[in-house]
C-alpha positions, 0 to 999 in steps of 0.5 A, a space after each residue: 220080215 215082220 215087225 215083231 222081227 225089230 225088236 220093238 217094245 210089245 205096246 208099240 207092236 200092239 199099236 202097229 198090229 191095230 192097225 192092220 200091218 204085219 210086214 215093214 215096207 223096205 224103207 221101215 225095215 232098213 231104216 229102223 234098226 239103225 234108228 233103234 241104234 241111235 245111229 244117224 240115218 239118211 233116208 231117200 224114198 219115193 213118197 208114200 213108200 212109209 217113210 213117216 212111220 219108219 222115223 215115228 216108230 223108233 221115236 215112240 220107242 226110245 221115248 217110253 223111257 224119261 220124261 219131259 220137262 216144261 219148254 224142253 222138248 226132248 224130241 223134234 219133227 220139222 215138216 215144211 207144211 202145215 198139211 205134212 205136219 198134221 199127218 205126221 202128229 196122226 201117225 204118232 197117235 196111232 202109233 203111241 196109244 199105248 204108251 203115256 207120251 205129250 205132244 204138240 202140234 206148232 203150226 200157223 193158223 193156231 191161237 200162241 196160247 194153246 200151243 204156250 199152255 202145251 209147252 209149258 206142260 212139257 211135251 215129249 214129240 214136238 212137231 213143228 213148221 220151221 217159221 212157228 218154231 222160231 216164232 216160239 223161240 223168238 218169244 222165248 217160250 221154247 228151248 231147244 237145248 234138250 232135244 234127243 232125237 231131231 227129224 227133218 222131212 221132206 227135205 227137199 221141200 223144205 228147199 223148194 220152200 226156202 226154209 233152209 236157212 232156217 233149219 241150219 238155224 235150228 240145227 245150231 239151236 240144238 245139243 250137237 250129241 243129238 241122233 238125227 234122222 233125215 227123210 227126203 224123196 229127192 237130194 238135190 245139191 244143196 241138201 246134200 250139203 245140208 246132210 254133210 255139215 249136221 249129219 255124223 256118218 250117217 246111215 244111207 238107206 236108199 230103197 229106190 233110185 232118187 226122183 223116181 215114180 211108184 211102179 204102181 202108178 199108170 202115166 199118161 200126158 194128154 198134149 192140148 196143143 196152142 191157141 189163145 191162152 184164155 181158149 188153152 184153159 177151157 180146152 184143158 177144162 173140157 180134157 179134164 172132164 172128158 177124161 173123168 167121163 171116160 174114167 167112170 166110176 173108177 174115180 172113187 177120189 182124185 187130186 186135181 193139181 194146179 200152179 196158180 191159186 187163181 186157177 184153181 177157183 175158176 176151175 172149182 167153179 167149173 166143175 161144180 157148174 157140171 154136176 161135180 163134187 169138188 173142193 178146193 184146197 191152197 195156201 191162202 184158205 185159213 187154217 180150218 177151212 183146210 182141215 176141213 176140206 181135207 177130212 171132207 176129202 178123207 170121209 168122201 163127202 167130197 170126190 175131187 180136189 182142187 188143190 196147190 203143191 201144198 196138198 203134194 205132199 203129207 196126204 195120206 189119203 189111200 183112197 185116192 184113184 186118181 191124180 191130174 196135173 191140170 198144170 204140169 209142174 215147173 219143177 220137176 221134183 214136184 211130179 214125183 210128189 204130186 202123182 205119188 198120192 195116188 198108189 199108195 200102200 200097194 194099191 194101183 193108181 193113175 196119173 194124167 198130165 195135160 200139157 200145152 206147146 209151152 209146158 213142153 219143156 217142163 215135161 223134158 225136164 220130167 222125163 230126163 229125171 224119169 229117165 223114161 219117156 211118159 206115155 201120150 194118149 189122144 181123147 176126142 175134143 181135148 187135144 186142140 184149143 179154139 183158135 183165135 177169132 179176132 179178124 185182121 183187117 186188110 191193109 187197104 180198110 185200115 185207116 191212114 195216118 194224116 199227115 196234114 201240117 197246119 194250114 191244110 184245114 181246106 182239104 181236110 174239110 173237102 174230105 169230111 165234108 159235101 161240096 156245097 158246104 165246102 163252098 160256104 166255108 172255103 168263101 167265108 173268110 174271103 167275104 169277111 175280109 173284104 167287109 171289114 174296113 180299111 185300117 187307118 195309116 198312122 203318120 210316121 214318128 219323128 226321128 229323135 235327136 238329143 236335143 228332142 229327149 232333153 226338151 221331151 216331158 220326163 217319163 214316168 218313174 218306175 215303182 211309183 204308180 203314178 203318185 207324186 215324188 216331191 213328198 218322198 224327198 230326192 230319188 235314190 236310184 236302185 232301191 224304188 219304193 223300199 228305200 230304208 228309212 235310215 237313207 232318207 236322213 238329211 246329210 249335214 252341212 259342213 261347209 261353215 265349221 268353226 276355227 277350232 274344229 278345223 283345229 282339231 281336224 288338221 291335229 287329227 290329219 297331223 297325227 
């Protein structure tokens, strides 16, 4: 089958003759005539099997007829990563320099203006990461009511990523009479759900057995074996260059993949130190570092790449010789991706894995997804770790934990202490004590009577500081020197009232 066969309109065959292919992968040629169709399609490959031109194609297509209005796409292309989303917009120019069609690219790291301006032109493809695309709807500068056609890929992915509340989000967002064409590698539960809830009978087009690797693709795991974790890095440092020696000049480009943004500094450095070409690409680089490291590594300025789980996906980078997993990967999906950037478009590649004793169980994981076992190879000076060097002291040279209460400080002393020292310390106090002079013996207090506390002088007032109580008038007991002014009134004398206000007291009693 060629692809003059599909019934493709004459300017896209003649963007696809351009650039130099004449026979549909058996993704494109089972996915496309359903796609012509309007039919919803399921689409589960391995990556690098074409599966971007099989849904880019029959877009650019049904898209030479009608025309876009401002802020309504008529056409929508999810990618989880800005790298994946990059080469999906390469392959719709490739595909559409023939035909009169907008685009715009809607990822992070971008100036809003530029990609508002394109909007508002109208476009007809609109690719997009899911958080820029809501962004924009958020801002109210995007209406997704118009959308034809909607695209979702690497699904999985996108669950790895944790975008799928946000693509069931956009889902809602779009008209339900859509065609919607769904790509992924893998199909795990949850996307499963995913394509049973937005998917109306769609066709299934499975070309390979899910999680599979590229029969193109030579494997090989190279165990470091255990030792200190700052000695199993450099051992995989010194594998990983023992290895590239051994390659020779068949490494014409190779991805090197890590776990952690750390280590791929460190292992950049490295590599650099002994004389490699070597860049380095991960999530937190700004946007145009990336863009540049990546044509770098598509110009072969550079030869080796460093690189996080984003690179894993999206690159389609045909020159890649080889892969390396400096980390084997916790998921075990993302060995499918990672070794799948090599062997691509017919071409043969090879992939190494270095494992330690605790990424043991990731490889399992690996192989019972593979359902096959990944071959070992041993290279000199890669398979063991430096052991650690510290030296444990033996129990006799560790120091015992006093247990001296107060009072010991004697034995303390003869402990730390020469003998004649001793002697002067110990005898010290001893001489002190007996120069000091006898204490004089106090005569014992008589014991009060109460007629003696009645003859005693009176004791001081408490609160007065020793000043004089007379002029303050009589104590009121409980208040001290903040008695209120009110309470220091003279009380009247009522013993001589007159007759007539005994009258009108007993008159008051009375009544």
């Amino acid at each position: 089958m060629t692809f003059s066969d599909l019934n493709l309109d004459p300017k896209v065959l003649k963007a696809i003759a351009e650039t130099g292919y004449t026979e549909p992968t058996p993704i494109q040629a089972e996915g496309i005539p359903p796609a012509l169709e309007g039919k919803d399609v399921l689409g589960i490959a391995q990556t690098g099997t074409g599966k971007t031109a099989a849904f880019s194609i029959p877009m650019i297509n049904r898209l030479i007829k009608g025309r876009a209005r401002a802020r309504m796409p008529r056409t929508l292309v999810l990618a989880p990563t800005r790298e994946l989303a990059a080469q999906v917009a390469e392959n719709f120019e490739t595909y559409s320099k023939h035909v009169k069609l907008s685009m715009a690219l809607l990822i992070g790291g971008v100036s809003f203006k530029e990609q508002d301006q394109k909007i508002d032109r109208g476009v007809d493809v609109l690719i997009a990461t899911p958080g820029r695309l809501l962004d924009h709807v958020e801002r109210g500068k995007l209406m997704l009511s118009g959308i034809e056609i909607m695209v979702v890929d690497e699904a999985d992915r996108m669950l790895d990523m944790g975008f799928i509340p946000d693509i069931e989000r956009i889902f809602k967002m779009t008209p339900f009479t859509r065609q919607t064409l769904f790509f992924s590698a893998t199909m795990p539960p949850e996307i499963t759900r995913l394509t049973q809830e937005f998917l109306s009978n769609p066709t299934r087009i499975e070309v390979a057995r899910a999680s599979s690797a590229s029969e193109n693709i030579t494997q090989a795991l190279v165990s470091i074996g255990s030792g200190r974790k700052d000695g199993l890095a450099k051992a995989k440092r010194d594998g990983l260059r023992a290895i590239l020696g051994d390659e020779g000049e068949s490494v014409t480009n190779a991805i090197i993949f890590c776990n952690r943004k750390r280590d791929i500094g460190v292992l950049e450095k490295s590599l650099k130190k002994h004389g490699f070409s070597v860049g380095s690409l991960h999530g937190d680089l700004d946007q145009r570092v990336r863009m540049a490291t990546l044509d770098d590594f598509r110009e072969n300025r550079i030869t080796l790449l460093v690189a996080s789980d984003v690179a894993a996906r999206g690159l389609d980078i045909p020159a890649v010789s080889h892969v390396f997993n400096f980390d084997v990967p916790t998921h075990s999906e993302d060995y499918v991706h990672r070794i799948g950037r090599t062997g691509r478009a017919g071409r043969s590649g090879k992939a190494f894995t270095l494992a330690t004793n605790a990424e043991t169980k990731y490889v399992e994981q690996i192989e019972k997804m593979l359902n096959t076992e990944v071959p070992r190879i041993e290279l000199p000076g890669a398979t063991e770790a430096p052991k650690s060097t510290e030296v444990t002291p033996a129990e006799d040279d560790k120091p015992k934990r006093s247990r001296a209460r107060r009072g010991s400080r004697s034995k303390q002393v003869e402990n730390d202490t020469p003998a004649h020292q001793v002697e002067e310390i110990t005898e010290a106090p001893e001489n002190k004590k007996a120069e000091r002079p006898a204490k004089k013996e106090r005569p014992a207090a008589p014991a009060k009577t109460s007629e003696s506390r009645s003859t005693e002088a009176p004791r001081r007032e408490s609160g007065g500081r020793g000043r004089d109580r007379d002029d303050r008038g009589p104590r009121v007991k409980g208040l001290g020197d903040h008695m209120p002014a009110f309470m220091l009134i003279p009380i009247p004398d009522l013993s001589n009232r007159n007759s007539s206000d005994d009258g009108d007291v007993e008159t008051l009693d009375a009544a």
